[in-house]
C-alpha atoms as one frame of an Amber mdcrd trajectory, in Angstrom:
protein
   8.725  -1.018  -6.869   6.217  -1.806  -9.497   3.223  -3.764  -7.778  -0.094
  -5.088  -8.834  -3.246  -4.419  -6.652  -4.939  -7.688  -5.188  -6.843  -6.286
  -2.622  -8.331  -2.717  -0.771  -9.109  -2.905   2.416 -10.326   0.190   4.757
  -8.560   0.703   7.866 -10.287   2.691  10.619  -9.355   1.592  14.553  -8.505
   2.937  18.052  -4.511   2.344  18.689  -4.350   0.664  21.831  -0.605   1.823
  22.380  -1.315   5.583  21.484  -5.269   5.506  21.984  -5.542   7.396  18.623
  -7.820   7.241  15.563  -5.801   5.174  12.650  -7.261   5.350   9.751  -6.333
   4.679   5.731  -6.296   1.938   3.453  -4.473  -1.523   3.104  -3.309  -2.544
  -0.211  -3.068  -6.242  -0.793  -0.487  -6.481  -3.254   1.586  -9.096  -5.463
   5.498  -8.142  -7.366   7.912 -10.518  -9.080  10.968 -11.298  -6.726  14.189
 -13.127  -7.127  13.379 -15.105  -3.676  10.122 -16.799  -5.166   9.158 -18.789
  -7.656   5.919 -16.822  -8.429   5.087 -14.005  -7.499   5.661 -12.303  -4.050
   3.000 -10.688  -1.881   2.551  -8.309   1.038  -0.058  -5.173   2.465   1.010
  -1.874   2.637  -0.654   0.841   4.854  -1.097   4.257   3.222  -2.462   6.406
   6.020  -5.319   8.873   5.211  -2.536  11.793   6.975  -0.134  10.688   4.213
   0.021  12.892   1.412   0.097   9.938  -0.939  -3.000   9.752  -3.359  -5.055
   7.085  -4.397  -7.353   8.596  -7.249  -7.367   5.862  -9.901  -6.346   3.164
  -7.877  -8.643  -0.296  -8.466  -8.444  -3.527  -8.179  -5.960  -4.977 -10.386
  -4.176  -1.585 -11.200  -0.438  -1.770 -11.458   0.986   0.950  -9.684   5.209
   2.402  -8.538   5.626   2.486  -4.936   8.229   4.481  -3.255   9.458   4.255
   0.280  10.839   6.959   2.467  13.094   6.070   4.452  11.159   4.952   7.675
  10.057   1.867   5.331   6.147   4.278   4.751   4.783   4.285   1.141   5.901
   8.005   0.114   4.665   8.099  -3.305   2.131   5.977  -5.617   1.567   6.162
  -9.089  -0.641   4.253 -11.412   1.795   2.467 -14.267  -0.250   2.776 -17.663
């Protein structure tokens, strides 16, 4: 899914279900859809244990998102 960056925003908390660290980054991001008039939004959580990247990555980059198939970002590239 091809995506434009809105927004970064650093994630670093205590779980209260597991009581462990989480930490990574939210990206605030907006995609045309065929259910809006517009365009859509949404965050998705890249956790720093992922082995996804984000060298390059700015606001207002447009970048390919791939999902594995738990629904967690799996791969990111920046679109040029």
């Amino acid at each position: 899914m091809k995506a434009k960056v809105l927004g970064i925003q650093k994630v670093d908390y205590t779980s209260r279900k597991t009581n462990k660290q989480v930490t990574g980054v939210t990206l605030h991001i907006s995609y045309p859809s065929n259910n809006v008039d517009g365009q859509a939004v949404e965050t998705v959580f890249i956790s720093e244990r992922s082995n996804v990247s984000l060298d390059g990555v700015g606001l207002e980059s447009t970048v390919e998102l791939s999902y594995n198939r738990w629904g967690s970002v799996d791969n990111l590239a920046i679109c040029k």
